[in-house]
FITIGU-884574 format. One record per residue (C-alpha): x, y, z. Coordinates in steps of 0.2 Angstrom, whole numbers, padded with zeros to 4 digits. Layout:
BEGIN
(node (X,Y,Z)) ...
// end
This chain:
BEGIN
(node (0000,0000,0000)) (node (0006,0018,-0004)) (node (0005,0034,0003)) (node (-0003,0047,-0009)) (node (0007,0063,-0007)) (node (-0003,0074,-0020)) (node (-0005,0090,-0017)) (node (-0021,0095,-0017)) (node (-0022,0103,-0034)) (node (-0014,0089,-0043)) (node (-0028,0076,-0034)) (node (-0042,0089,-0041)) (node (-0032,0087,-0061)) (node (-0030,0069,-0061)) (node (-0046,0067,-0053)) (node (-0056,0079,-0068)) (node (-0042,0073,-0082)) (node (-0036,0055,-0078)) (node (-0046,0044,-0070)) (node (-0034,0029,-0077)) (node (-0019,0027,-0086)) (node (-0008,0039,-0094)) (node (0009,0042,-0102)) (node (0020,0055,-0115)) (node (0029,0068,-0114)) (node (0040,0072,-0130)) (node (0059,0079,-0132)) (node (0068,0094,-0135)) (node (0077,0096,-0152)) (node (0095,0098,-0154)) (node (0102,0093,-0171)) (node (0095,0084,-0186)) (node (0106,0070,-0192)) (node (0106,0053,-0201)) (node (0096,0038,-0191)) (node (0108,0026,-0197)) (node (0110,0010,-0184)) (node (0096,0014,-0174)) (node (0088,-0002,-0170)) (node (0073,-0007,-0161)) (node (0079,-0024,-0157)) (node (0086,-0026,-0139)) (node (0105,-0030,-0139)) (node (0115,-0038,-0122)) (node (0124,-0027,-0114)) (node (0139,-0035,-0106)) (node (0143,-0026,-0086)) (node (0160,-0025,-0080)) (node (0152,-0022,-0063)) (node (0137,-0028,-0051)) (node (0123,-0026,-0061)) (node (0114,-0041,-0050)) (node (0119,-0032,-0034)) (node (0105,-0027,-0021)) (node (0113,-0019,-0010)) (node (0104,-0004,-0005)) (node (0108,0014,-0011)) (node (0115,0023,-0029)) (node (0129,0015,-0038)) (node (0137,0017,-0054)) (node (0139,0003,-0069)) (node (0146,-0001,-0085)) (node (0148,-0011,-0098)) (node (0152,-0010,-0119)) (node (0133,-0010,-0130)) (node (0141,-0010,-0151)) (node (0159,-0008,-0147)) (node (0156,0007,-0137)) (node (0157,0007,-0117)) (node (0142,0014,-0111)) (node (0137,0018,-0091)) (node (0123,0019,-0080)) (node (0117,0021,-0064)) (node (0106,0010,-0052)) (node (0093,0016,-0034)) (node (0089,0003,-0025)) (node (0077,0008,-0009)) (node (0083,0005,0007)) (node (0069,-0007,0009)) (node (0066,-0017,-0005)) (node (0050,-0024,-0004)) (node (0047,-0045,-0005)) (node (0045,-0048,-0025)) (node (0045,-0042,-0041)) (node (0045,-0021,-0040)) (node (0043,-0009,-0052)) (node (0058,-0003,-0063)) (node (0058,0014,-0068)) (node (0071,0022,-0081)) (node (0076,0039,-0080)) (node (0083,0047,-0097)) (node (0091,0062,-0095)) (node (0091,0077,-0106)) (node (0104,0085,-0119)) (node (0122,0089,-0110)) (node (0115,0080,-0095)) (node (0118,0064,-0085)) (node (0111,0050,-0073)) (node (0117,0062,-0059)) (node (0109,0080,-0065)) (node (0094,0069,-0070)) (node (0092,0062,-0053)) (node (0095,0078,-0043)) (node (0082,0087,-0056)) (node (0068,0071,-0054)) (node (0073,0066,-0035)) (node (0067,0048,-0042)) (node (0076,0040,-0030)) (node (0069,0049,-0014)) (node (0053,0044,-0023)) (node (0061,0027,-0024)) (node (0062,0027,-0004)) (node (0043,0030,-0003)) (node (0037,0018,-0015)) (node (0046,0004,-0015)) (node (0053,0005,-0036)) (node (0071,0001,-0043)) (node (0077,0017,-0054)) (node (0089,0016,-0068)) (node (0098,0028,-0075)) (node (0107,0027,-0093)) (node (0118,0038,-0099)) (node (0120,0045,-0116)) (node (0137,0044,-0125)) (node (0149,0059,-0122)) (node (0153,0070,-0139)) (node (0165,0086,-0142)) (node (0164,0099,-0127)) (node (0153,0112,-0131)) (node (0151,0130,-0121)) (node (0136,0134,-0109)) (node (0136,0147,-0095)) (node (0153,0150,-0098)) (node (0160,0134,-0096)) (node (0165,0119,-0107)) (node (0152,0104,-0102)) (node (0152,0086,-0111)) (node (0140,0086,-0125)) (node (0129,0071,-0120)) (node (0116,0067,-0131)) (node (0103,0053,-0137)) (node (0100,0048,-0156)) (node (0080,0048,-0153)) (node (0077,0045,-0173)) (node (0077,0065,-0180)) (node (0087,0071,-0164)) (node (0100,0075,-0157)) (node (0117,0079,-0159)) (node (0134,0069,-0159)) (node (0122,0054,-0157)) (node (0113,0056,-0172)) (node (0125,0061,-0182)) (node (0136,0047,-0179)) (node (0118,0035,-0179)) (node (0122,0028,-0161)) (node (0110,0013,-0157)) (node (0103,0022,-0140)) (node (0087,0012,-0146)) (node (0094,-0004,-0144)) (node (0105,0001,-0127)) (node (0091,0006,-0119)) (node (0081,-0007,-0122)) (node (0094,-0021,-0120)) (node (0099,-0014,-0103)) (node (0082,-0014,-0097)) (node (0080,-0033,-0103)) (node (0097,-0036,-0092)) (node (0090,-0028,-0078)) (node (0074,-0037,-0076)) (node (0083,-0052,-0080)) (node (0095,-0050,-0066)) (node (0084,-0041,-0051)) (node (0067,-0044,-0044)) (node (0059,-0033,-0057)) (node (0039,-0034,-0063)) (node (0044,-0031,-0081)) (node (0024,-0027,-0083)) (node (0029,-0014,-0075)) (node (0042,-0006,-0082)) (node (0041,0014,-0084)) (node (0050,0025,-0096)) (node (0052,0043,-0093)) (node (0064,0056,-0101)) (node (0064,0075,-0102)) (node (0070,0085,-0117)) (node (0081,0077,-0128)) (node (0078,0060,-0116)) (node (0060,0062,-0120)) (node (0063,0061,-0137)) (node (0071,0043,-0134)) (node (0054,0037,-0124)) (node (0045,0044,-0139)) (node (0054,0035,-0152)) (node (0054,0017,-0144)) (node (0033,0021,-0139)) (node (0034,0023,-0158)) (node (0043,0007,-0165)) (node (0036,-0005,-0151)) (node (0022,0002,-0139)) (node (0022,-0013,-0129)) (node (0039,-0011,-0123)) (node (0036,-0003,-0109)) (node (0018,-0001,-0099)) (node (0020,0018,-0101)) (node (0027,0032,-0104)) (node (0031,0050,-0099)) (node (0041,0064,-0110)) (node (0042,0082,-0104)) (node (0049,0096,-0116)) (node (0049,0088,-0130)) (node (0044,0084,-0148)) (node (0041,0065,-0156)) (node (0054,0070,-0170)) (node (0053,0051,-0179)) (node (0043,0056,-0196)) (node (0039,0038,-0198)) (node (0033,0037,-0182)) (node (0018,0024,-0185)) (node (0015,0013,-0169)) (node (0007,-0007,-0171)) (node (-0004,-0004,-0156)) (node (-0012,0006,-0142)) (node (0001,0016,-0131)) (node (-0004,0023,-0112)) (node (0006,0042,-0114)) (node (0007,0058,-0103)) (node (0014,0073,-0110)) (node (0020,0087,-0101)) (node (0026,0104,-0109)) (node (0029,0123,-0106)) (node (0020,0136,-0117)) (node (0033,0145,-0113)) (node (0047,0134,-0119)) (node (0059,0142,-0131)) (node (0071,0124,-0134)) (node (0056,0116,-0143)) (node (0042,0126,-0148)) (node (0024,0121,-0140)) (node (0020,0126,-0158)) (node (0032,0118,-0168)) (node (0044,0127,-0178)) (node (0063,0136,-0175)) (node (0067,0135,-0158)) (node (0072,0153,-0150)) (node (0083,0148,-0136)) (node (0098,0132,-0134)) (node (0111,0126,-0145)) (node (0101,0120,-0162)) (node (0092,0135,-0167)) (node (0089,0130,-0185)) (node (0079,0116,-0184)) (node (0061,0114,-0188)) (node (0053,0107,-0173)) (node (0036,0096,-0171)) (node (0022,0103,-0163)) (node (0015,0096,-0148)) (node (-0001,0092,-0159)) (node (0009,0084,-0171)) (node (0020,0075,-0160)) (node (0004,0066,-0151)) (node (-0006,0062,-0168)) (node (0001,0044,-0169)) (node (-0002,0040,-0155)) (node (-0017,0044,-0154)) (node (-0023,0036,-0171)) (node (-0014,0020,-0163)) (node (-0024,0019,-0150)) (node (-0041,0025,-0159)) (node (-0042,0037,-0148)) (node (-0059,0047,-0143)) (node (-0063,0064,-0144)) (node (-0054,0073,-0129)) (node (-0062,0082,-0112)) (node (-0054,0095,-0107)) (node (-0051,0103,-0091)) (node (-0044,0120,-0085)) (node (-0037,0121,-0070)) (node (-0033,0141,-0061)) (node (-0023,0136,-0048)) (node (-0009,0125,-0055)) (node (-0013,0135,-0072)) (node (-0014,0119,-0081)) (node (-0024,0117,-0097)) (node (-0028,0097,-0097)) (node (-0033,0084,-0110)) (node (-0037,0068,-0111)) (node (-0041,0056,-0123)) (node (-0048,0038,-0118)) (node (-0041,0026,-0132)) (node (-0042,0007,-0134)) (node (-0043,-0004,-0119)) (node (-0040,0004,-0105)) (node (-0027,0016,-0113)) (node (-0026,0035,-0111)) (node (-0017,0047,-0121)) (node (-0014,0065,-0109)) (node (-0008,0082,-0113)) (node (-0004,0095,-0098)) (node (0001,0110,-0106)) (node (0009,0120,-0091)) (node (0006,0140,-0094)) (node (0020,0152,-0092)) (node (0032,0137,-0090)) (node (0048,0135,-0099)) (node (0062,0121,-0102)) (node (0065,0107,-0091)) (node (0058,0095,-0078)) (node (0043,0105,-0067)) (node (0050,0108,-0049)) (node (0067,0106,-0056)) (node (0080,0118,-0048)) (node (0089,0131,-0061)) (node (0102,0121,-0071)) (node (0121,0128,-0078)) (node (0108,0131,-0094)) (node (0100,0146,-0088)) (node (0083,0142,-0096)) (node (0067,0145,-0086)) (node (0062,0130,-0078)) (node (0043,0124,-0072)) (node (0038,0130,-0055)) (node (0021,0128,-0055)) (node (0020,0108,-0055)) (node (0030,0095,-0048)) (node (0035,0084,-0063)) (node (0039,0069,-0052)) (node (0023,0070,-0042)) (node (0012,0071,-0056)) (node (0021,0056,-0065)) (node (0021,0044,-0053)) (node (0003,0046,-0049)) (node (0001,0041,-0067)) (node (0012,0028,-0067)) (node (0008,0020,-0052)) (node (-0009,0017,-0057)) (node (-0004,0006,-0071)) 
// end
């Protein structure tokens, strides 16, 4: 049994918007580039350090996925509970990491509460680039369309991803019906894009800031997606087009309509119900779609780049105040 920490403006959105299930929340664009090896075909990933480990607390992995050594980070609560637990992964945005994504989320205090295993993957490191004046790793995910030295090079983060995860609920009491994808940004893109080439994969997913960038994007089946975005966001345009603030200002990004239309033709979705709330100064929608899958949009007014309740990052972008990202994930997720 858990211990519902809403706040009370949240309980009134999910209860008006989302009565069920729920998950997307799509990318932020840095760089177009070929697609070249990205596969959707889940790949072994060999460890070189204890992956089947339960000891307690954060810890730090790696291994080599296609020739390249990748790494990750594992949370395991304090106190586990008996059997198969939930697995959620967290994908960190553009220039981030496990670590900036774990402070920015606080999954693993969340962890503590409710009694899930987090893993965090990290992207593969390119060319230092410039931001607030100091030089930071450019870290970025080939989410099919985006981003960055990942794309360009066509790095297989589909088949990392989705290898590691198979590893991990091989290897640890992990409910694999249960397994959660949720990514912000440039790792919102990545969620997207594996919703979009195998919806089952997962049994949600959540993507904040971002943009379903795959133009091929056609998913075989239903999939149960939360969206969460600023209408203020600059990195990727509520309404599509050139960004006006981040690194890749020339591209031409998906709109948040666009980025949730095949999704919701998979799942043969309804017409929505929306619901305004003042308070939160949240626009909701929500469309019921097949089975028991939902497809929701919160569209967070005045907000701008980055995970809600995040602190300010080295990136200097205005970040969501007026929501708690975490909160309002898990409330979705744990429904599932």
């Amino acid at each position: 049994m858990t211990t519902d920490h809403r706040s009370p403006g949240l309980a009134r959105i999910l209860a008006a918007a989302v009565p069920a299930l729920a998950v997307l929340a799509v990318a932020a664009c840095n760089a177009t580039a070929s697609d070249a090896g990205a596969s959707t075909t889940a790949g072994p990933v060999a460890t070189t350090a204890g992956t089947t480990d339960l000891a307690p607390g954060w810890r730090t992995d790696s291994g080599t996925f296609d020739g390249i050594v990748r790494t990750w980070a594992i949370h395991v609560p304090q106190d586990l509970p008996p059997g198969p637990v939930p697995l959620v992964v967290g994908l960190h945005g553009g220039l981030g990491s496990a670590e900036t994504f774990r402070r920015d989320t606080g999954l693993d205090r969340l962890a503590e509460e409710e009694g899930f295993i987090v893993l965090f993957p990290e992207a593969v490191e390119g060319d230092p680039v410039q931001v607030g004046g100091r030089s930071t790793p450019e870290r970025s995910w080939n989410a099919i369309g985006c981003c960055g030295a990942a794309a360009r090079a066509g790095t297989d983060d589909i088949g990392f991803v989705t290898g590691l995860v198979e590893q991990i609920a091989a290897t640890l009491p992990v409910d694999r019906s249960r397994t959660y994808l949720v990514g912000s940004s440039n790792g919102g893109m990545l969620p997207a894009a594996i919703a979009c080439a195998d919806p089952g994969f997962a049994a949600a997913y959540v993507v904040n800031a971002a943009a379903t960038m795959d133009p091929a994007c056609a998913p075989d089946g239903p999939v149960s997606l939360l969206s969460l975005h600023g209408d203020a966001d600059g990195n990727v345009p509520i309404g599509g087009g050139q960004p006006s603030a981040g690194l890749q200002r020339t591209l031409d990004c998906t709109s948040l309509q666009e980025s949730l239309a095949p999704f919701l033709a998979a799942g043969s979705c309804g017409a929505p119900l929306t619901t305004e709330d003042a308070e939160a100064d949240v626009t909701t929608q929500r469309w019921d779609c097949a089975g028991t899958t939902e497809v929701v949009s919160m569209v967070l007014h005045g907000a701008g780049h980055g995970w809600p309740g995040a602190p300010p990052s080295a990136l200097g972008q205005e970040r969501p105040t007026n929501l708690d990202g975490t909160e309002v994930a898990w409330a979705f997720l744990r429904q599932i």
